[in-house]
N, C-alpha and C positions, 0 to 999 in steps of 0.2 A: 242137111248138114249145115253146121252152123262154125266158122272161125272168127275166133274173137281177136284183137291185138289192141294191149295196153300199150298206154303210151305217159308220158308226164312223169314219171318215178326223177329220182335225182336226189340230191345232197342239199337237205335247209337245217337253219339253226335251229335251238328250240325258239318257240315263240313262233313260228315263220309259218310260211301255208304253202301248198303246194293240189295242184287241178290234174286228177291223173284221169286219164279218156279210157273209154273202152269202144274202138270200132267193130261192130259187125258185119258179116255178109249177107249175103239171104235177102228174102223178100218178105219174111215173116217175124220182122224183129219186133215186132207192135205185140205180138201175142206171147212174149215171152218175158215171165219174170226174170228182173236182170238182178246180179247182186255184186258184192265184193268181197272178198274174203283177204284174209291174209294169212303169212307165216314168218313167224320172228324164227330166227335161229333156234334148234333143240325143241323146237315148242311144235305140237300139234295148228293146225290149219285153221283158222278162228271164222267164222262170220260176222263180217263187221256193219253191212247197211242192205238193204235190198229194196227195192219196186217193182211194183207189180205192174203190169199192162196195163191197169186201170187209173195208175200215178199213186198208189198210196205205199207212203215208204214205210221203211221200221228201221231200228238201228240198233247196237249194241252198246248197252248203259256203259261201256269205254269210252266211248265215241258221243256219243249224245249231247246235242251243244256246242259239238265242236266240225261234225263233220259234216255233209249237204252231199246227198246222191239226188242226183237228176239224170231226165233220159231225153232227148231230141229221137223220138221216132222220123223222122222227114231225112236227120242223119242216120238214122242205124248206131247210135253213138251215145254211151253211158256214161255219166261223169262222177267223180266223187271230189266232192270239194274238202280241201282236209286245212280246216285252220286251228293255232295255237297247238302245234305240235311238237311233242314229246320227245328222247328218245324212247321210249317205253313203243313208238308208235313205226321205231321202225322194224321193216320187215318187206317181204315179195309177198307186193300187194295182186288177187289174181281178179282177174272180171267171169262172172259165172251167169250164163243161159240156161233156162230150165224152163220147161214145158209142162213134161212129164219125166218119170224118170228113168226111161228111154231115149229121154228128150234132154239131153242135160249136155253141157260144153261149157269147156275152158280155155281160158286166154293162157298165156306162157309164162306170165308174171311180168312186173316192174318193179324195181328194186326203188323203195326210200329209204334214206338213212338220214334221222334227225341225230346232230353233232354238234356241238362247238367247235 
């Protein structure tokens, strides 16, 4: 069993950047592809960036350029770095564990809202 909790969500301008964390539990966070997904209001559940156990990310041509996942295995702790942001970009951003897909966990979400 694996819990996840986001953290970093909040209220930026556009233009502005914001560092949202995902902590895990467990002793086996080095072996799990981590990701982040999100959801804007009305809208289906998106895939926004993900790494793998071995460090090699990917991202969604949304985001690309703009946004930076990295992982501290030593913390248990996922980070997505979000700069030059939209509102288009906001939404409950969530942190997702996956193994196998048996193997799969969800954080509770963090709310961004890019505003004037």
């Amino acid at each position: 069993q694996v819990q996840l909790v986001e953290s970093g969500g909040g209220l930026v301008q556009p233009g502005g950047s914001l560092r949202l964390s995902c902590a895990a539990s467990g002793s086996f966070f080095r072996i799990y592809t981590m990701s982040w997904y999100r959801q804007a209001p009305g809208k289906q559940r998106e895939w926004v960036a993900g790494i793998s156990s071995g460090g090699t990310t990917n991202y969604a041509d949304s985001v690309k350029g703009r946004f930076t996942i990295s992982r501290d295995n030593a913390k248990n702790t996922v980070y997505l770095e979000m700069n030059s942001l939209t509102p288009e970009d906001t939404a409950v951003y969530y942190c997702n564990a996956l193994l196998r897909p048996q193997f799969e966990y969800w954080g509770q979400g963090t709310q961004v809202t890019v505003s004037s």
